[in-house]
C-alpha positions as a Markdown table, in Angstrom:
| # | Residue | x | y | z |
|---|---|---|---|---|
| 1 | Unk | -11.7 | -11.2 | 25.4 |
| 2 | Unk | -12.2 | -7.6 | 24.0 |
| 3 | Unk | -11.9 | -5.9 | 21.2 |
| 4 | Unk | -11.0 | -1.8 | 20.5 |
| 5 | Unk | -12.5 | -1.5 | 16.9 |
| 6 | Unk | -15.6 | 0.3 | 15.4 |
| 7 | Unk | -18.7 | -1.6 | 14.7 |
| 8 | Unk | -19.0 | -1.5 | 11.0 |
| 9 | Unk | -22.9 | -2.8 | 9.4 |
| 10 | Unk | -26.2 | -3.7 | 10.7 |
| 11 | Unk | -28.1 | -6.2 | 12.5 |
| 12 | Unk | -31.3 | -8.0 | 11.6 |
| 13 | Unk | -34.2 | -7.4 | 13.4 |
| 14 | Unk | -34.6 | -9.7 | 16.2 |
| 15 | Unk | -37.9 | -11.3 | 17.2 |
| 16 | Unk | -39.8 | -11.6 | 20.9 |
| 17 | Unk | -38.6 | -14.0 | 22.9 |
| 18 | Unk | -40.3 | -16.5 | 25.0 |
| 19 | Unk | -37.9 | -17.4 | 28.0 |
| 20 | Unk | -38.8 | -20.6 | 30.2 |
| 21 | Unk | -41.7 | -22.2 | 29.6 |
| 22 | Unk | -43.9 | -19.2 | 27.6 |
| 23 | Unk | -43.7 | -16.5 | 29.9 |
| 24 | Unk | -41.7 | -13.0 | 29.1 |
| 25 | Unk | -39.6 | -12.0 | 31.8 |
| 26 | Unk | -39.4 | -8.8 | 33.4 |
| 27 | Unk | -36.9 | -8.0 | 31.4 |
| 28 | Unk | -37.9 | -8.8 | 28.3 |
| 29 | Unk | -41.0 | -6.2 | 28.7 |
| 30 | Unk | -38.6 | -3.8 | 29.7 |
| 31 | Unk | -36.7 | -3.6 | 26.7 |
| 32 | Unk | -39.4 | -4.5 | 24.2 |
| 33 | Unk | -40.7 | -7.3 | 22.5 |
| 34 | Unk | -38.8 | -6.4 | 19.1 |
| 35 | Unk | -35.5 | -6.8 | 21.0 |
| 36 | Unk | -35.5 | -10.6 | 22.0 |
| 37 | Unk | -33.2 | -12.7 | 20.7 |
| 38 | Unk | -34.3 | -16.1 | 21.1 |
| 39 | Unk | -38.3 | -16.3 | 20.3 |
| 40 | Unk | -38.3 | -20.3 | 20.1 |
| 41 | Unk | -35.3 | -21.6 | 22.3 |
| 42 | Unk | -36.2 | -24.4 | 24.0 |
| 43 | Unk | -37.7 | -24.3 | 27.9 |
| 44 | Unk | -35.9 | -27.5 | 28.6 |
| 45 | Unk | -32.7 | -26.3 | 27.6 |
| 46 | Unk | -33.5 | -23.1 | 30.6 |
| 47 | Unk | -34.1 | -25.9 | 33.5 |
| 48 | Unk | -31.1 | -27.7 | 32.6 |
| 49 | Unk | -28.4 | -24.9 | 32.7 |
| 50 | Unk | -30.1 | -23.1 | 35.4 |
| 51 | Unk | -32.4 | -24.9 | 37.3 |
| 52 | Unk | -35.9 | -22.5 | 38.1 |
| 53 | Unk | -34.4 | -19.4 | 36.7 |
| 54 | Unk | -36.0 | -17.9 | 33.4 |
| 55 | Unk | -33.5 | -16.4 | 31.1 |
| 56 | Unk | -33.4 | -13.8 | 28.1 |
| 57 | Unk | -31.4 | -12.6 | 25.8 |
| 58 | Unk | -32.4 | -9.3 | 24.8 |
| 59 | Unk | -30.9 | -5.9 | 22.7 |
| 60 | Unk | -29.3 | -3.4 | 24.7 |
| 61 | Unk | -31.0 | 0.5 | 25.2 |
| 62 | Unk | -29.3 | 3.2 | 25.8 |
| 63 | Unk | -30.6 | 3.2 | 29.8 |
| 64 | Unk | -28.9 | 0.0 | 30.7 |
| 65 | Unk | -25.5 | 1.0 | 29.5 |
| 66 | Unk | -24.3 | 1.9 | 32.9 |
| 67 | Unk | -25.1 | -1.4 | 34.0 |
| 68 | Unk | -22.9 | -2.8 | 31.6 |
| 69 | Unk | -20.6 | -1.0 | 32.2 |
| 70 | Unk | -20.6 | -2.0 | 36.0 |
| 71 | Unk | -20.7 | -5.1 | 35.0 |
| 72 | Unk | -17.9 | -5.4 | 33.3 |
| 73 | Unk | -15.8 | -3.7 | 35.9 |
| 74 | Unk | -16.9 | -6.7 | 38.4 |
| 75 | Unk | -15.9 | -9.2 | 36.3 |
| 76 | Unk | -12.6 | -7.9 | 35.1 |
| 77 | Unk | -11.5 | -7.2 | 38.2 |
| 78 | Unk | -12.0 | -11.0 | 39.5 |
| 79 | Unk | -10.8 | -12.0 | 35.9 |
| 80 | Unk | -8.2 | -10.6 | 34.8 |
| 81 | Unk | -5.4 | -10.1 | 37.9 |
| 82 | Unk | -2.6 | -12.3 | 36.5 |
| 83 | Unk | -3.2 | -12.4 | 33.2 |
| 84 | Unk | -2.9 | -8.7 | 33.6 |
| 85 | Unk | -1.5 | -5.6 | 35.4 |
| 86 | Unk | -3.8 | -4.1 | 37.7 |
| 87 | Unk | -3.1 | -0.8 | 35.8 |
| 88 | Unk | -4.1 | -2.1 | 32.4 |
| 89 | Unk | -7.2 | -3.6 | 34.0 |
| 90 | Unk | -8.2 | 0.2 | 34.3 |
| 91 | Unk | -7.0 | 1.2 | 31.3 |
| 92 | Unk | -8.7 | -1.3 | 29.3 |
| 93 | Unk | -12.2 | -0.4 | 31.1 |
| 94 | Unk | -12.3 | 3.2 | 31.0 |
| 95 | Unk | -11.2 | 3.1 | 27.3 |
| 96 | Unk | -13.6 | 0.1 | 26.2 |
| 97 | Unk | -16.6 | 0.7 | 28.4 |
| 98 | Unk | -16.7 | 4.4 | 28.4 |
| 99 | Unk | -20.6 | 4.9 | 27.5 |
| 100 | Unk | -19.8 | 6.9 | 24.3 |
| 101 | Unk | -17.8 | 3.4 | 23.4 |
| 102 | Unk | -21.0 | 1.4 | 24.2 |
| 103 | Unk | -23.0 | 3.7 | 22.7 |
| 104 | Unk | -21.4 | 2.7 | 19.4 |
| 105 | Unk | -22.7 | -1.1 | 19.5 |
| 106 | Unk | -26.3 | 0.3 | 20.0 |
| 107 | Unk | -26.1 | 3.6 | 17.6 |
| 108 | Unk | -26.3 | 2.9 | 13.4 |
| 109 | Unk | -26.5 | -0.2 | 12.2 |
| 110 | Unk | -24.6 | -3.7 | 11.8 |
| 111 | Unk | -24.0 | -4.0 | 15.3 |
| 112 | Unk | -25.4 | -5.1 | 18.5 |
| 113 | Unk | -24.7 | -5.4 | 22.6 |
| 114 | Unk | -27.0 | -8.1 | 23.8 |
| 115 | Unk | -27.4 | -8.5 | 27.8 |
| 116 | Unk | -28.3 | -11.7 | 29.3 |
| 117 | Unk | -30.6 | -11.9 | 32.3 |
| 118 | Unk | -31.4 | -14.6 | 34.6 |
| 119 | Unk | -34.6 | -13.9 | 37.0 |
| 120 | Unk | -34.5 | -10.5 | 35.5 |
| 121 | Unk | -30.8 | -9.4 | 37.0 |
| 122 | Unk | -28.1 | -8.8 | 34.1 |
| 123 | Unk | -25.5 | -12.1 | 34.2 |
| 124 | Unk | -24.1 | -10.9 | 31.3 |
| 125 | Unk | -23.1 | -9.5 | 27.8 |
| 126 | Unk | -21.9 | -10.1 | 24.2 |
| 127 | Unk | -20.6 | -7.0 | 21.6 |
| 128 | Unk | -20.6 | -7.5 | 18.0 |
| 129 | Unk | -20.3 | -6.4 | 14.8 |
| 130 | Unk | -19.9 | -7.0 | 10.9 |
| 131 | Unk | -16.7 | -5.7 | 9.9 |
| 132 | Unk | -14.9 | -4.1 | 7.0 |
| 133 | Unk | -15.3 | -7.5 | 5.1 |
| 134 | Unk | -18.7 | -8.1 | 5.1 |
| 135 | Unk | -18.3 | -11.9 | 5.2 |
| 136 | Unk | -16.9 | -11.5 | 8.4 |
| 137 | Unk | -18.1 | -10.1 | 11.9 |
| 138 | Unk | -16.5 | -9.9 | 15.0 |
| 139 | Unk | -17.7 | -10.7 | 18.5 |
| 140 | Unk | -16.4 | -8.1 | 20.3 |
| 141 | Unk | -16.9 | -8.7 | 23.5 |
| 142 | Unk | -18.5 | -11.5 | 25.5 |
| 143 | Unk | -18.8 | -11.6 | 29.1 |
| 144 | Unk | -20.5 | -13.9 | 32.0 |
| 145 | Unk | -20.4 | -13.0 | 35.7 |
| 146 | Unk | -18.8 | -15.4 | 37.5 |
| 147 | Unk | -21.4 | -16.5 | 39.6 |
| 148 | Unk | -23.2 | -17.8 | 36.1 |
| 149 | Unk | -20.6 | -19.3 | 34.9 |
| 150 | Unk | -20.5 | -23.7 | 33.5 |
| 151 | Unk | -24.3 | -23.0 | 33.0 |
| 152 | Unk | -24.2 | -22.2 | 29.2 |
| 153 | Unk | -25.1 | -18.9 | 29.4 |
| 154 | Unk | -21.8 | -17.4 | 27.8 |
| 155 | Unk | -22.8 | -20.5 | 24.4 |
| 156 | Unk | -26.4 | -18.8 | 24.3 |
| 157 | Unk | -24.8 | -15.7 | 24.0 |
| 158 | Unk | -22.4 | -17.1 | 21.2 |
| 159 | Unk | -25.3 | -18.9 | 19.4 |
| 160 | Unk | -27.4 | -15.3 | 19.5 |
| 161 | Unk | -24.0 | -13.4 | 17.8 |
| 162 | Unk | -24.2 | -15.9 | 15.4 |
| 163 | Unk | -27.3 | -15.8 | 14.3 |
| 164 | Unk | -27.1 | -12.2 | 13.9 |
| 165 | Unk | -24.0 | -12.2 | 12.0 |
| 166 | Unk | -25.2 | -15.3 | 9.4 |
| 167 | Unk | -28.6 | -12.8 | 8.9 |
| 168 | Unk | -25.9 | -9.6 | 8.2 |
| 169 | Unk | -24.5 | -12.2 | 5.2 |
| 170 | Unk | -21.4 | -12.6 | 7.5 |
| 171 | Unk | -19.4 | -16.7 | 6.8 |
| 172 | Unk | -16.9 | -16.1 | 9.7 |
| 173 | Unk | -17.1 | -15.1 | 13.6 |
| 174 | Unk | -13.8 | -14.1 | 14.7 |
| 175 | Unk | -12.9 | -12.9 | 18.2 |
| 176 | Unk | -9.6 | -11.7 | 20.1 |
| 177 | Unk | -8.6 | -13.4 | 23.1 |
| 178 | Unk | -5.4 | -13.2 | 25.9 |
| 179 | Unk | -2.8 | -16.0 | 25.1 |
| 180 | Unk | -2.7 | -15.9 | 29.2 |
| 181 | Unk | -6.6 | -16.5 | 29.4 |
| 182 | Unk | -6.3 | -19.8 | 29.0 |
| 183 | Unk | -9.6 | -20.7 | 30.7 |
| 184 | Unk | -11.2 | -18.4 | 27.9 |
| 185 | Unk | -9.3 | -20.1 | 24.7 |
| 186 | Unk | -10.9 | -23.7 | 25.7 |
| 187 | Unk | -14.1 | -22.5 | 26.0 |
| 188 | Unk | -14.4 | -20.6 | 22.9 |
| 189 | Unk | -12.7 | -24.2 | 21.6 |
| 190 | Unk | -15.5 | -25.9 | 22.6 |
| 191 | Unk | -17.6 | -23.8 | 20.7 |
| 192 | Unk | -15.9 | -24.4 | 17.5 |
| 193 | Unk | -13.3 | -21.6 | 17.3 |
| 194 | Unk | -9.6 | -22.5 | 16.4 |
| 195 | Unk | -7.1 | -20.2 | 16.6 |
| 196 | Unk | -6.0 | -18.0 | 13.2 |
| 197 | Unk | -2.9 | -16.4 | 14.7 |
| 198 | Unk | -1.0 | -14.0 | 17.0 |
| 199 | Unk | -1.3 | -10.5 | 16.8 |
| 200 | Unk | 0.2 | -8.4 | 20.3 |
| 201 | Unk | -1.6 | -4.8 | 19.5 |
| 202 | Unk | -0.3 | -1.6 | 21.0 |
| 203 | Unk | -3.0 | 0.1 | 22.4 |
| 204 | Unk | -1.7 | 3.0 | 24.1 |
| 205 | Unk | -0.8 | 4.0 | 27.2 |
| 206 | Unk | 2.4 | 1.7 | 27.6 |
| 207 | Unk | 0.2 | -1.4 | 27.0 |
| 208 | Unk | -0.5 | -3.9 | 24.5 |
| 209 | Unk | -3.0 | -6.8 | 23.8 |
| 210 | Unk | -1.0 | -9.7 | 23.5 |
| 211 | Unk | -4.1 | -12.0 | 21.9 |
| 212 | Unk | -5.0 | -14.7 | 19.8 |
| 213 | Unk | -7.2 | -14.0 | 16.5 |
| 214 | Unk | -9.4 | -16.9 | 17.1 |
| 215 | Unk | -12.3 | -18.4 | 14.2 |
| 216 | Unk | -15.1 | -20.0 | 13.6 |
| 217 | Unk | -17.3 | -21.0 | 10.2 |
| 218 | Unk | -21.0 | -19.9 | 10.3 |
């Protein structure tokens, strides 16, 4: 899933969090106390997705946007090969992860790119933002490496957005998915999206984003 709009409005400030048990992580030093996401989530809820690992969910900088960005490249390209070409693959990645197009969840406000770690490495990432209607924000982009995947690591990432969006004043979370990805469209199911409708979006280049709208109430 991934979106090729502008953020529009701000986020509100996020607390520190306190990942497994109440210790920081590495991580969540680096990038600051103020940019945590989850200052009371549960250290149970850690050992049962990911046994021994500590996890955070923290607010992107500016430095770590070539990780991302890596990332991202990593998991597309053991993603997305049938669902599709090869050649948009590329496309898609050098027009949506550009840093400049990063950049743009992290600079004004009423948006955010939050980066989930696990033992400190980046796992992975969700892109939001409020958009024109201000009851409404979009999650942009959401991505787990495969590696983390069926841990519950791509919800936490969901439940962050969220709570971000309901704190901008936003009602509705709406997202854009592949009607090919169907592993994608039952997990965001799960989490209480229903599809809206179809929408196939030219995006240039002799392509086009043949998606569902997909959403959910907050």
């Amino acid at each position: 899933m991934d979106g090729a709009h502008d953020p529009q409005i701000a986020a509100a400030p996020v607390p520190a969090i306190l990942p497994r048990g109440r210790r920081r992580t590495e991580a969540a030093r680096r990038f600051g106390a103020a940019a945590a996401c989850y200052p009371r989530w549960p250290p149970l809820s850690y050992a049962a997705s990911v046994p021994e690992s500590e996890i955070a969910i923290v607010r992107a900088r500016h430095g770590q946007l070539p990780d991302v960005a890596r990332l991202a490249g990593i998991i597309w390209r053991a993603h997305y090969p049938g669902i599709i070409t090869h050649e948009q693959i590329d496309y898609m990645l050098e027009r949506g992860y550009a840093l400049d197009k990063l950049a743009g969840f992290l600079d004004g406000p009423g948006r955010g790119l939050e980066l989930l770690t696990v033992d400190d490495d980046l796992a992975g990432f969700a892109a939001w933002y409020v958009t024109v209607d201000p009851a409404e924000a979009k999650l942009d982009k959401l991505y787990v490496l495969q590696s983390r995947q069926r841990r519950g690591l791509g919800g936490r990432l969901i439940d962050c957005v969220e709570g971000h969006a309901r704190a901008g004043g936003a009602r509705t979370l709406v997202l854009n998915v592949n009607k090919s990805n169907s592993q994608a469209v039952r997990a965001y199911g799960k989490h209480g999206f229903a599809i809206r409708e179809a929408v196939v979006v030219d995006i240039g280049g002799g392509f086009v984003m043949d998606d569902y709208v997909m959403a959910k109430p907050l």
